[in-house]
N, C-alpha and C positions, 0 to 999 in steps of 0.2 A: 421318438424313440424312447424305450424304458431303458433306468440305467442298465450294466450289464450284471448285476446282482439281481436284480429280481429277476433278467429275464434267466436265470442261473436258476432260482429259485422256482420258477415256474414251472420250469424242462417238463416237470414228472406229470403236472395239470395239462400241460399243451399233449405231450406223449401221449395220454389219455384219451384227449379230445377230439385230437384230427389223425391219431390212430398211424405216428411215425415213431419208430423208434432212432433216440439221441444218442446212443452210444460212439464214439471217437472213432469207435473199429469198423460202424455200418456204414453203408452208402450215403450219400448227401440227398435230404429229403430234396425231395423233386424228380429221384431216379425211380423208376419203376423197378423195383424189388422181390415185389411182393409174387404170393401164390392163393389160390389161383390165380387166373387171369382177370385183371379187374375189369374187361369186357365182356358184358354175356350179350350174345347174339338172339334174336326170337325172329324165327320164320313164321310169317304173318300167311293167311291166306292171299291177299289181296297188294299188302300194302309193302310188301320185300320185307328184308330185314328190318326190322326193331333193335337199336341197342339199348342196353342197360349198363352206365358206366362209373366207375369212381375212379375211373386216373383222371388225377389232376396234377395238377406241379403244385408240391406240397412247399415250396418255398416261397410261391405268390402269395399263400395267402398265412405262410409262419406267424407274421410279426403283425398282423391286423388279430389274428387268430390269440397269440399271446398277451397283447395288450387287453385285448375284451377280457380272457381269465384273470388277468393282473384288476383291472377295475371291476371285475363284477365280485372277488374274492373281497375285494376289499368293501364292496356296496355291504356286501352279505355280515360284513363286520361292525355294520353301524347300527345306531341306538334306535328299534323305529317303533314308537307305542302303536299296541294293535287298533286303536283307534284311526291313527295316523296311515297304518297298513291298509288299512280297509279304505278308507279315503282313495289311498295314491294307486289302489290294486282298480277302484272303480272308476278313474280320471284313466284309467292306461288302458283301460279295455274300451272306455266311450273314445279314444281316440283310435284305437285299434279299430272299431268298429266302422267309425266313418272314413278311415284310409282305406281300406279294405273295399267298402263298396264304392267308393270315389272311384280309384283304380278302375272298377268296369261302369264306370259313367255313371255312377247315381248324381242326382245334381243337387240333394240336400247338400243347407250347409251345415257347417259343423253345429251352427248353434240347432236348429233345427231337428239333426240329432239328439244333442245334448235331451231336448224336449221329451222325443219319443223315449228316448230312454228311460228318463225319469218318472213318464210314466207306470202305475201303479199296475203289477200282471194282469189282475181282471179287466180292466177298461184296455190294455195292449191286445188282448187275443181274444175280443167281441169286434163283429162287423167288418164289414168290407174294406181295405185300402188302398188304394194308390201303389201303383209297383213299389216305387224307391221309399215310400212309408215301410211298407211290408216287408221291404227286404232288410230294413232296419230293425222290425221287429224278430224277425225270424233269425238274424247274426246274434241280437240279446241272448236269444234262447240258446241258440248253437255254444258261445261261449259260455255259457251258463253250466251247461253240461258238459261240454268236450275238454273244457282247459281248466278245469278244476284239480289243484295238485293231490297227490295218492295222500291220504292218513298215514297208512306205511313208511317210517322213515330211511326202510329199505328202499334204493333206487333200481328199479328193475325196468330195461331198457321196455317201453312201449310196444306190443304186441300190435302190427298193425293187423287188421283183415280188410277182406273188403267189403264184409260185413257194417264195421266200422265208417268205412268210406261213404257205404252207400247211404248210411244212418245220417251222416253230416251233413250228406248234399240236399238229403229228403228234409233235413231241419232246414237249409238255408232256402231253400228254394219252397218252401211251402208255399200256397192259398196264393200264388205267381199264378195267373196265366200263361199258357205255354203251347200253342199249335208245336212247336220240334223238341217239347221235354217234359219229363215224367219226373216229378220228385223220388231220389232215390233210385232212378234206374238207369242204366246205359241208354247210350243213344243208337239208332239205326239209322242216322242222315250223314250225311257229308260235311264239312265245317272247315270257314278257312279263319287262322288266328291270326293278328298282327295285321300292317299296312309297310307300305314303301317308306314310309318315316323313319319308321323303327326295324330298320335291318329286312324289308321286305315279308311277306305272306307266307304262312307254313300250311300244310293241309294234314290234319292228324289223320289215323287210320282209319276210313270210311266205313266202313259196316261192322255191325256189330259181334259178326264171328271174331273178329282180330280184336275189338276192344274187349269181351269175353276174355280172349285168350293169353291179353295184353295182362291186364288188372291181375287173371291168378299168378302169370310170372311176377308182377310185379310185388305182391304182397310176399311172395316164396322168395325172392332178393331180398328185397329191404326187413325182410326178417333175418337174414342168414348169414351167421356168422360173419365172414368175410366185412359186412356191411356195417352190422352192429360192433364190432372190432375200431369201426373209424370212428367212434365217438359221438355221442347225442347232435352237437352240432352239425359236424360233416352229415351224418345219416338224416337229423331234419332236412337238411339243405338239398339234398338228392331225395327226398321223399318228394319235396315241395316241384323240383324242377322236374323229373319223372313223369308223378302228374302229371302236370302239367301238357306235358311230351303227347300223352294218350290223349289226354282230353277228352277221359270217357264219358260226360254229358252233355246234355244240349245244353245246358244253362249253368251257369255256377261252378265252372272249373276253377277260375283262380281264385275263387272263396275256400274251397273244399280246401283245395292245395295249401293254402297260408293258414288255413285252421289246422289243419293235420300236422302241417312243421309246426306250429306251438303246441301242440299236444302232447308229441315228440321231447320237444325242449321242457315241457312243465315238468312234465314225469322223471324226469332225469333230474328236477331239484332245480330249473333254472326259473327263478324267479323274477317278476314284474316284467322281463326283458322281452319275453315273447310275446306281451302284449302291446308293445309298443311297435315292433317292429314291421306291421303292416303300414303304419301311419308314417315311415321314413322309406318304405318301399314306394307309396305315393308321393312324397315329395322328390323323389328322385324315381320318377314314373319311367322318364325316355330313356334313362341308364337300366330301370327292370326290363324292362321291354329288348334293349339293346342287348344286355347279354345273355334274355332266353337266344336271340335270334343266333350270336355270336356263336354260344355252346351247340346251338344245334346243327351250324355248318361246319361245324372244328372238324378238320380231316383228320384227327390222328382218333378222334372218337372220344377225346376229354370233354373233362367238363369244368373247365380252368374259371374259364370267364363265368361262368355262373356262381362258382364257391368264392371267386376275389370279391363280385358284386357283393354277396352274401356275407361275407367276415367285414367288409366296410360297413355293411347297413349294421352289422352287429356291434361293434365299434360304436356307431352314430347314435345306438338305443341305448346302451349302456351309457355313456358319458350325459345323455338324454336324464335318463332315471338316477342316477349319481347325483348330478346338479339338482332334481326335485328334492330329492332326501335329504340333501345337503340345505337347501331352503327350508323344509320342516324342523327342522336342526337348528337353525338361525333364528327361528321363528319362537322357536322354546326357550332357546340362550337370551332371545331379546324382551322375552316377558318376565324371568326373572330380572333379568336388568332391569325395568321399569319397574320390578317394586324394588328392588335397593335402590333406585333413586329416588322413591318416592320414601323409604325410611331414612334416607340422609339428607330427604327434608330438599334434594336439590329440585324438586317439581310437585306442584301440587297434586290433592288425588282429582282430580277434573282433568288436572293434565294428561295422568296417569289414566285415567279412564279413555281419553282420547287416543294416546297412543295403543291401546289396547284393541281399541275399534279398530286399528288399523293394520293389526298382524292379521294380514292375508297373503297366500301365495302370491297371488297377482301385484299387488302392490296396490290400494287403493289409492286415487290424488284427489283431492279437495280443495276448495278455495275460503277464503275466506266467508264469502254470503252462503258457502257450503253449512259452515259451522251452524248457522243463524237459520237454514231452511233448509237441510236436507233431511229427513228423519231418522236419519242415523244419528246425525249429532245432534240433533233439534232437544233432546231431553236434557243433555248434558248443558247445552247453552239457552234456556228458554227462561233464565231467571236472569242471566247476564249482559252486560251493554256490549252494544260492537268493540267498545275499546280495551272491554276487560279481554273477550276472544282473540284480539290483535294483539295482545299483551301475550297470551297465551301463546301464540305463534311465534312472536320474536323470541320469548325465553325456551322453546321447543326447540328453537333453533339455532338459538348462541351456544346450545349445550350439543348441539350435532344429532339430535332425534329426530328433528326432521329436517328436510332438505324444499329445495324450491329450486323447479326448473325453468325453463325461457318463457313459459306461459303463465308464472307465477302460481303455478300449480303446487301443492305439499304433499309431500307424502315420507313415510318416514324412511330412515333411512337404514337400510339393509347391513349397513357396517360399521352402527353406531362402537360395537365391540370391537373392532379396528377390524382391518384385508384377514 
């Protein structure tokens, strides 16, 4: 829980965002107040009604809703050199990228990703691949283009089409084989989503007169005032589940979908945060899964369960990205300290140069025979006896720079500048 001042302070950010007005005098969010009707109906050919919905109980998801504004106001207030930005903007998107295709079964692993990414564009888009290669290259490119924030410091809500749509699914799905799908185009097969695990099987609208007819409602909604009034997050989050709903192609629906709500969320100024948040939708797979199934059987025709999912994952991504930045931060305040201790003469420059090796996100650990044969440290120790390097260690560590775990491993330590 935040204290009760900030969430005071907040009021006017939250108001904004999930699109409730906090006045003493209005109804208690979670009442249906509003006008229009926050259900629109679409008569399909084939498949009945379609709804299109934003009633939710706005009081499930207030305080996950207000906590993410409170931390992401406050991310947005810290010191981060643009070298640093670029780093931590390129670590959130290669994890975005392998959550994302994880989710529909890719079976790389993360590092293996890490790999294809890193590759250089010409050698990525010569030659044949392996589906789950390709589909890794093809998400590079997709985020490459799609979640790029505007130059304009004006914030102007995301214009979807389905132009745009059809554009994303054609980048993701490229140079795939596919007997039931066409990059970029709707489908005309049958398709059943989910399994009995996860809240039971859905069959989205079967032919493609009704996804046609689906897609232009849905682009004429999530443009429309009403919608855009509920604020970048609430409207990503019913972009994403919407989609989803249709499932207008053979291949690549919940790619498109999870690209498009960050698209949403970039352009409205929300930064790092959307890039992470596919990669917390995978680690809590069975709960995505569970509350498409949940919202799509809700009788009263909300979509409760999918926006509570949604403001936790958002919650999870932010405090996610906080703690990174917060380590960069750590990581500069601890390099200055190693040269004032190294001018007040408390540690030599060898020392000095050791602990320097060793600001890394991750935390590098080393051993001793590290010092003496790894070649990282192999230049700084290749003149000196084993005893001077263990000398080296004990006084690294009487002064609290570095630490030593159960496996007598060393690594420096993250608070030498105190909690």
């Amino acid at each position: 829980m935040l204290p009760e001042t900030l969430l005071e302070a907040l009021t006017e950010t939250l108001a904004k965002s999930i699109g409730v007005t906090m006045d003493k005098d209005t109804e208690r969010p979670g009442h249906e107040n509003e006008s229009p009707n926050p259900l629109m109906k679409i008569l399909t050919f084939k498949a009945g009604n379609f709804t299109f919905s934003r009633k939710y109980d706005r009081q499930a998801v207030r305080e996950n809703l207000v906590h993410f504004e409170g931390l992401f106001q406050a991310l947005r207030q810290l010191p981060i050199l643009p070298n640093q930005a670029a780093r931590l903007d390129t670590e959130l998107v290669r994890r975005s990228i392998f959550g994302t295709a994880a989710i529909e079964g890719n079976p790389l692993s993360e590092e293996r990703v890490d790999e294809l990414l890193a590759e250089p564009a010409a050698e990525s888009g010569t030659g044949l691949r392996e589906r789950a290669e390709q589909e890794i290259l093809n998400l590079k490119q997709a985020y490459a283009r799609f979640t790029v924030p505007p130059k304009d410091k004006k914030r102007e809500p995301l214009r979807v089409t389905e132009a745009l749509i059809l554009e994303i699914n054609r980048v993701i799905t490229a140079n795939i084989a596919s007997n039931q799908h066409t990059p970029g185009q709707y489908r005309n097969i049958k398709v059943e989503v989910g399994d009995g695990a996860h809240g039971g099987k859905y069959t989205p609208p079967k032919i493609l007169a009704d996804v046609k007819k689906l897609m232009a409602a849905f682009v004429d909604w999530i443009n429309s005032e009403a919608v855009v009034r509920e604020g970048a997050l609430i409207r990503a989050a019913l972009a994403h589940y919407h989609l989803g709903l249709i499932h207008p192609f053979g291949d690549g629906n919940g790619r498109t979908a999870r690209l498009l709500e960050a698209a949403i969320l970039i352009q409205e100024g929300y930064k790092y945060v959307p890039a992470v948040l596919s990669n917390h939708y995978y680690q809590s797979m069975d709960d995505y899964y569970i509350a498409f199934r949940e919202t799509e059987h809700a009788k009263d025709g909300g979509v409760t369960p999918f926006l509570v999912f949604f403001a936790r994952m958002l919650l999870k991504s932010v405090q996610d990205v906080q703690e990174r930045v917060h380590t960069f931060i750590r990581l500069l305040a601890l390099r200055d300290y190693y040269r004032f201790c190294l001018e007040q003469r408390d540690i030599t420059r060898r020392q000095h140069d050791l602990l320097q090796l060793l600001l890394t996100p991750s935390g590098k650990e080393f051993t001793l025979r590290d010092l003496l044969l790894d070649p990282l440290f192999a230049p700084l120790y290749r003149r000196v006896s084993e005893k001077t390097a263990r000398r080296d260690l004990e006084r690294l560590t009487e002064h609290k720079l570095l630490l030593r775990n159960d496996q007598k491993r060393y690594f420096a330590n993250p608070f030498a500048l105190g909690d």
